[in-house]
C-alpha positions in Angstrom: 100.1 127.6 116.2 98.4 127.6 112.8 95.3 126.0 112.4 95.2 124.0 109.3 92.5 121.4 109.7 95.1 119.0 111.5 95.6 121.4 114.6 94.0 119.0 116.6 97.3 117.2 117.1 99.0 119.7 118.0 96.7 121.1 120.7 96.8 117.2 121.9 93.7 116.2 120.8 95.2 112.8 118.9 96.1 111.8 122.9 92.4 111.3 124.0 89.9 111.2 121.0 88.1 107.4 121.3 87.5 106.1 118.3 84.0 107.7 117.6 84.8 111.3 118.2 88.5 110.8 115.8 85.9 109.8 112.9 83.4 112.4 113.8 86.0 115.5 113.6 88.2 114.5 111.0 84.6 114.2 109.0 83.8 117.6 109.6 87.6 118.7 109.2 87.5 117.2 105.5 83.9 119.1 105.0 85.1 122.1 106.3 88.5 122.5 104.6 88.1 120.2 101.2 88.7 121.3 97.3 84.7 122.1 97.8 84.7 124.4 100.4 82.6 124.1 103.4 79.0 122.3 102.9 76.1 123.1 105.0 73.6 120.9 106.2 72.6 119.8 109.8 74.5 116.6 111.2 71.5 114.4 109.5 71.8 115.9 105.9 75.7 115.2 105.8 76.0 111.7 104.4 76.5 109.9 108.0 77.6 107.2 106.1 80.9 108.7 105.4 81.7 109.0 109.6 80.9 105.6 110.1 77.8 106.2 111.8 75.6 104.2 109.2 77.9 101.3 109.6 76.9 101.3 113.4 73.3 102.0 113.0 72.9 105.6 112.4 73.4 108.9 114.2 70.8 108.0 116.9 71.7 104.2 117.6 73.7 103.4 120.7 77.1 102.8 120.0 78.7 99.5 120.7 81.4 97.6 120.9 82.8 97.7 117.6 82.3 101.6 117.2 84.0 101.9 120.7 87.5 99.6 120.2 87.6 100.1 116.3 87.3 97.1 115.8 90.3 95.6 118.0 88.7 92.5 121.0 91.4 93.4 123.9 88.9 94.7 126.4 92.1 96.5 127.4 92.8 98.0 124.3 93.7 101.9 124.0 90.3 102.8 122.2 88.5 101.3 125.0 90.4 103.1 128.0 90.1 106.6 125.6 86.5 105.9 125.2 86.2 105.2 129.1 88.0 108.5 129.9 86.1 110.8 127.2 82.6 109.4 129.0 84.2 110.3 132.4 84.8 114.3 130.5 81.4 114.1 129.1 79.4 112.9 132.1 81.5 115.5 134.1 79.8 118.2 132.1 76.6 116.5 132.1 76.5 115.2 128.8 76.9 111.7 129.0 77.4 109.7 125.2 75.6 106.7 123.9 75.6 108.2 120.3 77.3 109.5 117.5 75.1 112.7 117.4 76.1 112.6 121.6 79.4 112.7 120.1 79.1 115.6 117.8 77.1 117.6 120.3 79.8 117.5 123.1 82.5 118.1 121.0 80.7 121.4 120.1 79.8 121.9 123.8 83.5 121.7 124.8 84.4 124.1 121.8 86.5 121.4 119.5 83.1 121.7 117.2 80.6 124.9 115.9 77.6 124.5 114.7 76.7 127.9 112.8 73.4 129.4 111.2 74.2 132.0 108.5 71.7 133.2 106.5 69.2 130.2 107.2 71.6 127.7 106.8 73.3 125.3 109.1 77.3 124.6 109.0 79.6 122.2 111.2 83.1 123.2 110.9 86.1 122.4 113.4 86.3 125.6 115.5 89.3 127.6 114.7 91.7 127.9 116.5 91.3 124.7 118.1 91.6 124.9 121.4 93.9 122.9 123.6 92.5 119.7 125.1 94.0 120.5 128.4 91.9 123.4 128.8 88.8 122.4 127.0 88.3 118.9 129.1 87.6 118.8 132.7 90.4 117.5 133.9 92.5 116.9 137.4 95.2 119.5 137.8 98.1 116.9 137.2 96.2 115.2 134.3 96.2 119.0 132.9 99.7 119.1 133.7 100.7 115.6 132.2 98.8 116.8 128.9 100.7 119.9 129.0 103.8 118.1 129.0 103.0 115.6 126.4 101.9 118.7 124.1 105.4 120.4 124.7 107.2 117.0 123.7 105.0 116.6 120.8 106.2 119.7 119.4 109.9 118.6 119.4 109.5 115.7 118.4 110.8 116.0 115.4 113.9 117.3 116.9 114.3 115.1 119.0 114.5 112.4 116.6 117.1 113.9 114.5 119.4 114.6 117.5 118.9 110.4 118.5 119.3 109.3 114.4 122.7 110.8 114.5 124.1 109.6 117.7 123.0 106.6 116.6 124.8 106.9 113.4 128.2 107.6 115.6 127.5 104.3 117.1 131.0 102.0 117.3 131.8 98.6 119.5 132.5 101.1 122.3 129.9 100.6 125.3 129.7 104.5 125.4 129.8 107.6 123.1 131.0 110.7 124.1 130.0 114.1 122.4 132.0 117.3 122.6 130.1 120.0 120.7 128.4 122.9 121.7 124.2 123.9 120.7 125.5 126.0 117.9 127.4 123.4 116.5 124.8 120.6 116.8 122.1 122.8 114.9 124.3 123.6 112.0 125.0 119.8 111.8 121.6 119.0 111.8 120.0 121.7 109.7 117.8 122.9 112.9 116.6 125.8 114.6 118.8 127.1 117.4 115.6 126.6 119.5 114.3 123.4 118.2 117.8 122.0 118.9 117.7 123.2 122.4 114.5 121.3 123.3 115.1 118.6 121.3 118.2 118.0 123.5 116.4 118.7 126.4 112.9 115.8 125.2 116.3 113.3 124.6 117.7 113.8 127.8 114.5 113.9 130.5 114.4 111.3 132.4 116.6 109.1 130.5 119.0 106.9 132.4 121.0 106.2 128.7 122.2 109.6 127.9 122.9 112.9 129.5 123.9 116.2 128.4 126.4 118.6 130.5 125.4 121.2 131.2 121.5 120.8 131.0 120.8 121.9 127.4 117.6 124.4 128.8 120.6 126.4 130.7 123.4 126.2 128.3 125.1 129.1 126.2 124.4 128.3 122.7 128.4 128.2 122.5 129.4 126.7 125.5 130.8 123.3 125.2 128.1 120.9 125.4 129.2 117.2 126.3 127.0 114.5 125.4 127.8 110.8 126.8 125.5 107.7 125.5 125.5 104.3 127.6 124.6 101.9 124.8 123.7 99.0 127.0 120.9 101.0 128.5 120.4 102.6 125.2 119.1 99.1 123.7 117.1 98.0 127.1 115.4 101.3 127.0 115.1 102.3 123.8 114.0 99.4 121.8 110.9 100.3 121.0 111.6 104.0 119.9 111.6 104.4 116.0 114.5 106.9 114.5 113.1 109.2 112.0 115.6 110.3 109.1 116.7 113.7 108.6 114.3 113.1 105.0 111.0 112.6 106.9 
């Protein structure tokens, strides 16, 4: 995977950064990799201002409520329970965070961060390439699993979508849809990879209780007829929520 400054998402960092450490490395991302070029200075001489850490006091004050939930009051909110599980990571390797420049300083320790001296000066630039959060946090063997997962979906995603977008465009009064096509055929329609197609199938199809695929797409001859049935009652009490992206975006 190429490492263009937004890696991050990609090795699943987007899953579990609280609000504090999202600021903090997409700061140093835009240092690091802006029209510029890198600039060096320690963590005090680059304008804290611009992370947000001025707005809550500095690099040194505690950091409250309104750093922690981004602004949102649910004491449930996902900021909260993200910043509740990265103090669990940091505590874990004994580096527990009150601070934005706690922040900074376990990111590096966990390897997301570097903080480089060459030729007398200081530099803080995303490490590169970024490693994956399932093996730079310390987490449970099934968390690591779960993220491992998640990371695998996310890299489909965009697959998956298309695959979804035009089943929905075959959508009639009928209660179901059946497909008859093969892989082959389905990534020529959609202007995918062979590959991308496969998996794409397969993210649309785990777990779901709306549509299935026969055989499963993971084992199937990229000519083999491939039949693909949609229940569209459970289709709309399951998939409500799920937001088609167009073969444009």
């Amino acid at each position: 995977m190429e490492d263009d400054g937004l890696g991050f998402v990609g090795a699943g960092w987007l899953r579990v950064f609280p609000a504090p450490a999202l600021w903090a490395y997409t700061y140093v991302a835009r240092l690091a990799w802006g029209d510029e070029g890198p600039i060096p200075g320690d963590l005090d001489d680059l304008e804290p201002q611009a992370l947000h850490a001025e707005k809550y006091g500095g690099l040194d004050a505690p950091l409250g409520d309104a750093a922690i939930s981004d602004g949102e009051d649910d004491e449930d909110s996902t900021w909260r329970m993200k910043w509740t599980e990265w103090q669990g990571y940091a505590i874990a390797l004994g580096r527990p965070m009150e601070t934005y420049r706690h922040v900074f300083e376990f990111m590096a320790e966990i390897g997301l961060l570097e903080r480089r001296i060459e030729d007398g000066a200081v530099w803080w630039r995303p490490t590169r390439p970024c490693p994956l959060a399932e093996d730079a946090l310390p987490l449970s063997d099934e968390e690591r699993q779960i993220q491992s997962r998640l990371r695998w979906q996310d890299a489909f995603r965009h697959a998956e979508n298309r695959i979804l977008n035009w089943l929905v465009d075959q959508r009639t009064d009928a209660r179901e849809l059946k497909v008859e096509t093969s892989l082959a055929s389905l990534a020529e329609t959609l202007a995918l990879d062979l590959d991308d197609t496969r998996h794409g199938l397969a993210c649309v199809v785990e777990g779901a209780v709306d549509i299935s695929a026969d055989p499963e797409p993971e084992g199937v001859g990229v000519d083999d007829p491939l039949v693909i049935v949609v229940d569209w009652r459970r289709f709309d009490e399951d998939r409500i929520s799920v937001q088609l992206v167009t073969p444009e975006e």
